[in-house]
C-alpha positions in Angstrom: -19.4 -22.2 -17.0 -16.0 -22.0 -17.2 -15.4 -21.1 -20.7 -18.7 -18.9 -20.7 -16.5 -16.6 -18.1 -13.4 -16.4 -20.1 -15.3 -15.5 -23.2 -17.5 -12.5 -21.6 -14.3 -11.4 -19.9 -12.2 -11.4 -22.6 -15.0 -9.6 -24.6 -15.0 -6.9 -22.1 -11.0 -6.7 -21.9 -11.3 -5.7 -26.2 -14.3 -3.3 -25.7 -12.5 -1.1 -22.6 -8.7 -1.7 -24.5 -5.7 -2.1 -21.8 -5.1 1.6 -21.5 -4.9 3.1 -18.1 -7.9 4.3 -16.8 -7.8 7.8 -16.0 -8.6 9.2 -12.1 -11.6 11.6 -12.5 -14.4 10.7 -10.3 -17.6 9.2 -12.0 -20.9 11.7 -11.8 -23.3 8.3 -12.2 -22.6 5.3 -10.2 -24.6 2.4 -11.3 -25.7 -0.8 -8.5 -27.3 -3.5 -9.0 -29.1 -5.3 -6.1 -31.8 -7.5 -5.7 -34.8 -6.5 -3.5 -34.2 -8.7 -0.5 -32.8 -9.1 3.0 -29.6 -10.4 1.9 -28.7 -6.4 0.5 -30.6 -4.7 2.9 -27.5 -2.3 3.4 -27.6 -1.6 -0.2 -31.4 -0.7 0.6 -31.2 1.1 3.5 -28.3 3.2 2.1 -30.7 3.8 -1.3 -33.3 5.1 1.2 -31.4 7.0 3.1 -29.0 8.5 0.5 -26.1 7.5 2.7 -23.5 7.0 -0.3 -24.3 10.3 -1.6 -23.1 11.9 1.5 -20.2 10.0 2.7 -18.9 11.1 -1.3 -20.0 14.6 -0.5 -17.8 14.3 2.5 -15.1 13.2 -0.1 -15.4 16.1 -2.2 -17.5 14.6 -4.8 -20.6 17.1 -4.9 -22.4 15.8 -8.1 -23.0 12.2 -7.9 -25.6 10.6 -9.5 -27.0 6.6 -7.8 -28.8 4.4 -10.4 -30.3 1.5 -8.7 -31.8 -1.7 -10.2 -32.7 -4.7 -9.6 -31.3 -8.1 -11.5 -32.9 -8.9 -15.0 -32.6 -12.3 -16.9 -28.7 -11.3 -16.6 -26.7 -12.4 -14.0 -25.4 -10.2 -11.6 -22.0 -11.1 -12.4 -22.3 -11.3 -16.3 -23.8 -8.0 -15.8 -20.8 -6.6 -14.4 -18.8 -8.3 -16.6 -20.8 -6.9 -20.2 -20.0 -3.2 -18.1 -24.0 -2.6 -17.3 -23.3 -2.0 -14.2 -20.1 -0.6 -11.7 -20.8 -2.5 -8.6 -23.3 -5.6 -8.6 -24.5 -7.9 -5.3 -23.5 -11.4 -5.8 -23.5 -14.5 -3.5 -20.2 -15.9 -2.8 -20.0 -18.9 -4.7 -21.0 -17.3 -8.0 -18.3 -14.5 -7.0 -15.2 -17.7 -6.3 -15.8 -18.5 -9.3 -16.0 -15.4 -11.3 -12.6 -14.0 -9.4 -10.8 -17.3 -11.1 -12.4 -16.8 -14.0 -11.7 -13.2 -14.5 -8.1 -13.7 -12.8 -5.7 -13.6 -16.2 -8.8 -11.2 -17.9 -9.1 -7.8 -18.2 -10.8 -6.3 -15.7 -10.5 -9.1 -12.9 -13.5 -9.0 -9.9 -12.8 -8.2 -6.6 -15.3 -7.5 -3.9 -15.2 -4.1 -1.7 -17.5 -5.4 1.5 -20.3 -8.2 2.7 -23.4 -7.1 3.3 -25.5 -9.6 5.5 -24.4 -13.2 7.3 -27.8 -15.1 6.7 -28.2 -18.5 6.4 -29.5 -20.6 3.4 -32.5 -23.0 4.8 -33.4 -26.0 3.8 -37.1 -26.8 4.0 -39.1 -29.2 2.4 -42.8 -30.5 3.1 -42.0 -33.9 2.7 -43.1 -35.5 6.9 -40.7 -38.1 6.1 -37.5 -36.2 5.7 -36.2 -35.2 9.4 -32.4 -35.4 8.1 -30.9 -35.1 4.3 -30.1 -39.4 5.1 -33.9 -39.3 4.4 -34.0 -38.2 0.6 -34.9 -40.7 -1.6 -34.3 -41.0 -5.6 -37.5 -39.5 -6.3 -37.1 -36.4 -4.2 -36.1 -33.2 -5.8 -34.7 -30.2 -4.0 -34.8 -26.7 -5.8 -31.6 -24.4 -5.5 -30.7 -21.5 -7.5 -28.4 -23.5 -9.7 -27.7 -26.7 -9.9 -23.4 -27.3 -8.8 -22.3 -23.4 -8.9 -25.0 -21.8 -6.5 -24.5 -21.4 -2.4 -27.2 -24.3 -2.0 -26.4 -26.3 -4.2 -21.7 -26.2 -2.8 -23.5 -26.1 1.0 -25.6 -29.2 0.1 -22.8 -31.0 -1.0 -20.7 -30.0 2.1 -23.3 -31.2 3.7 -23.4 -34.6 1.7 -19.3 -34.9 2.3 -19.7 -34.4 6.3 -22.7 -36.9 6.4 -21.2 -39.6 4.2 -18.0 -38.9 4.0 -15.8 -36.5 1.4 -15.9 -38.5 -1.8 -19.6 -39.0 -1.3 -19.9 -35.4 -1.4 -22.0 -35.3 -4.7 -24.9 -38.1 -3.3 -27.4 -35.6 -3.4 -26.5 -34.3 -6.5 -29.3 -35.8 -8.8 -31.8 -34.8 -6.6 -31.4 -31.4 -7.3 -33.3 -28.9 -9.8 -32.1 -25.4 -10.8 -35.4 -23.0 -9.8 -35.9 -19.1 -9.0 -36.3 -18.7 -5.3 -39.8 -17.7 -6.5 -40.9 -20.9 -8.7 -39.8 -23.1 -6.2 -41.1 -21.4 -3.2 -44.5 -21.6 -5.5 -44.1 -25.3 -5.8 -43.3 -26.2 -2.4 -46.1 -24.4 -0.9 -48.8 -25.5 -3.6 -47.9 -29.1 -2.8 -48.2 -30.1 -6.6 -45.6 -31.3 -8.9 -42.4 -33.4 -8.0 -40.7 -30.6 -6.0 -41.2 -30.7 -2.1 -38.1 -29.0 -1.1 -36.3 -25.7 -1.3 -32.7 -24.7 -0.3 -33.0 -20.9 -0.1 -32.5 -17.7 2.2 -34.5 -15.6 4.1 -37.2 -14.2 3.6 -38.3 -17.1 1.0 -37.0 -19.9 3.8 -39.4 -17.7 6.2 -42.6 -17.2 4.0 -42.3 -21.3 3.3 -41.8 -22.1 7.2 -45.3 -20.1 8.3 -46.9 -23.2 6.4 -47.2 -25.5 9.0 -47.1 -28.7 6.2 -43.4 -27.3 5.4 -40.3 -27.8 7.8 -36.8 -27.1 8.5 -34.6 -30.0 8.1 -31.0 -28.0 8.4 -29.2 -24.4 7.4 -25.5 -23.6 6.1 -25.0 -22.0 9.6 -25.2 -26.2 10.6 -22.9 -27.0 8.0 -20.3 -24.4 7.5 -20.4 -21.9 10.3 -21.7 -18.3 9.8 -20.9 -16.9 6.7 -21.8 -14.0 4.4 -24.5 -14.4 2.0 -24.0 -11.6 -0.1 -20.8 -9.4 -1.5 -20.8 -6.2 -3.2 -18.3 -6.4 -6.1 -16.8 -4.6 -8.8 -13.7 -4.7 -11.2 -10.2 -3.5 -10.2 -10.6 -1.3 -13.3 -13.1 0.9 -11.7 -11.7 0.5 -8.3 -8.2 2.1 -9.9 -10.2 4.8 -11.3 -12.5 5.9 -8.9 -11.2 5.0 -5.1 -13.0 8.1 -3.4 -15.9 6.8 -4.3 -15.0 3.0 -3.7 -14.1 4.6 0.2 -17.3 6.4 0.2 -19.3 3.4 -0.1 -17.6 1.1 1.7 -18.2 4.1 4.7 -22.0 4.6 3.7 -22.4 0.5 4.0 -20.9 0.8 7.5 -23.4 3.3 8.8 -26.0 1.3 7.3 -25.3 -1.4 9.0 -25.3 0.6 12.4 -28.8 2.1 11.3 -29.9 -1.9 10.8 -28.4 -2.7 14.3 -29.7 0.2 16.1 -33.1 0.8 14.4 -34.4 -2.6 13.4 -38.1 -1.4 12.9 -37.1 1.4 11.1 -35.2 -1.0 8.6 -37.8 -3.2 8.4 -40.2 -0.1 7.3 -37.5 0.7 4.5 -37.4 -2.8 3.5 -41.2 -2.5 3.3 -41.1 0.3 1.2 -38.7 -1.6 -1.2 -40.4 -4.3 -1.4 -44.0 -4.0 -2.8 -45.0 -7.9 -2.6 -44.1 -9.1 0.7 -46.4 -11.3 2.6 -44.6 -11.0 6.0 -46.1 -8.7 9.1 -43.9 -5.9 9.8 -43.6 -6.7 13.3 -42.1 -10.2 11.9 -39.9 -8.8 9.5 -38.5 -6.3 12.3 -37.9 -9.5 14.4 -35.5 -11.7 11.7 -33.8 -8.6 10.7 -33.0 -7.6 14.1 -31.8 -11.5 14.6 -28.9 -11.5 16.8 -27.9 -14.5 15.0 -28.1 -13.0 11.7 -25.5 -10.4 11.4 -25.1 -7.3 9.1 -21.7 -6.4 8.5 -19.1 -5.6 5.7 -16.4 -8.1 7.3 -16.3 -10.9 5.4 -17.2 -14.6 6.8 -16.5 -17.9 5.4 -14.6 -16.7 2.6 -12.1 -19.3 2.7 -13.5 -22.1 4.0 -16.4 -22.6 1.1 -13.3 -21.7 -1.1 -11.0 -24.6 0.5 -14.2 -26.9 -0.1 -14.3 -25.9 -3.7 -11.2 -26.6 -4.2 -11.5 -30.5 -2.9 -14.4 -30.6 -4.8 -12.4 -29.5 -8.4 -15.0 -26.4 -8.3 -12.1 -24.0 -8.2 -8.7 -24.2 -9.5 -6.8 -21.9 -8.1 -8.6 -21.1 -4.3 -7.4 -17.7 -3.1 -4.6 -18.1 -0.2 -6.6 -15.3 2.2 -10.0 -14.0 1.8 -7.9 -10.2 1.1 -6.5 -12.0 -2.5 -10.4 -11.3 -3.2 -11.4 -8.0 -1.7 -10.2 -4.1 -2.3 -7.7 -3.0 0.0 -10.1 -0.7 1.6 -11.5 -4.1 2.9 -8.3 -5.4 4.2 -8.6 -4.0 7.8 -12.1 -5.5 8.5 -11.9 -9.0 10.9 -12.8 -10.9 8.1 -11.9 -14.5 7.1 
């Protein structure tokens, strides 16, 4: 993993060369966010064309938004290979890819949060009522196995349960699956995997089963925290902070629009999102969750990073969530 980041990195720093960039504001701005509750900002913002007139506030009359959706590349790795100028990543994956990127040209940094939602795990084994009740021959899907939100939280989990050198225990049991696949597996009830650590609205589509329960969320484990960041390089931050301000305003209203208008969101979101299986009037309901907050302050930055560091996932943990974030981020009551 490690080495995989320093080599793309360092690829990137001889393709773009170390001179400085120039200041001209970009015409096309290219994000890439995944279809899902955890960027519904990015969404509603989309929809409602919100970026493209906090920039035309700015003075920036001709820009261009190209939206997609993650391929076999990884958010991050997309970023890094320059396919894209701001990406949504979770905020493991981004810890590691600001230490990665730190001594590389350009490093990461992340300009806002978009959603606090919680990772659920759910599994439709009836004898698991607590993770003390895994046994060797239970497997438990997560994104990816030791550098994915599920799979850090599980083992925070593990540490708090057993004690902090036994935070690995669960470990073995897990398997590295898309939300999809495993979400597939849990509810068909075939093969060896019966539980899922995910996020809404996977956790939510598995839960209507009445065979599949809850047995504990990160919100138990860690407190709230963000589940999603939008990020980009320094490089383009340098060269075009209009536009860096303008999103980072557009995400704001957004969020007020979510707040205010939860139905309305929820319609977007449909719109979106072609292959949902959830009512509307349920979809309105978890996004207009009190508990589940949409906002571009930061949460829980620093203490998945401290946990990362006692578990040797990190290096070199940032002193204050800010060592990660563009300055325009620095005044929001994050931590």
């Amino acid at each position: 993993m490690w080495a995989r980041w320093g080599i793309v990195w360092l690829a990137v720093a001889a393709l773009v060369g170390f001179a400085r960039p120039g200041h001209a504001e970009t015409e096309t701005l290219r994000i890439l966010r995944p279809v899902d509750l955890a960027a519904l900002p990015l969404l509603i913002a989309e929809h409602e064309k919100l970026i493209e007139k906090a920039a035309q506030k700015a003075g920036i009359n001709a820009l261009t938004i190209k939206w997609s959706a993650p391929g076999k590349t990884g958010p991050l790795d997309a970023l890094a290979a320059g396919q894209a100028d701001f990406v949504a990543a979770e905020i493991v994956p981004f810890l590691i890819g600001t230490e990665a990127s730190a001594d590389k040209m350009p490093p990461v940094r992340a300009l806002a949060a978009l959603a606090q939602r919680p990772y659920v795990l759910v599994t439709r084994n009836a004898a698991v009522k607590t993770i003390r009740d895994f046994k060797d021959n239970d497997r438990i899907a997560v994104p990816s196995v030791k550098n994915s939100g599920p799979a850090v939280l599980l083992e925070m989990a593990a540490a708090q349960e057993w004690g902090p050198d036994k935070y690995a225990k669960l470990d073995p049991l897990t398997v590295a699956r898309s939300d999809e696949a495993a979400t597939e597996a849990v509810e068909s009830g075939k093969g060896d995997i019966a539980s899922h650590f995910s996020r809404s609205p996977y956790s939510d589509d598995e839960l209507a089963d009445s065979k599949i329960h809850r047995v504990m969320d990160s919100f138990d484990i860690a407190g709230p925290h963000s589940a999603t960041l939008l990020v980009t390089t320094t490089r383009f931050h340098d060269a075009h902070p209009s536009i860096c301000a303008a999103l980072l305003g557009a995400l704001t209203e957004a969020d007020q629009l979510i707040k205010s208008s939860p139905g309305h969101a929820a319609e977007i979101y449909v719109g979106t999102e072609k292959d949902h299986d959830i009512a509307l009037e349920d979809l309105s309901d978890m996004i207009g969750d009190p508990d589940l907050a949409y906002s571009t302050a930061p949460a829980g930055i620093m203490r998945l990073a401290e946990f990362m560091q006692r578990i040797g996932r990190l290096k070199h943990p940032p002193a204050s969530w800010k060592d990660v974030f563009l300055p325009e981020a620095h005044d929001l009551a994050g931590n």
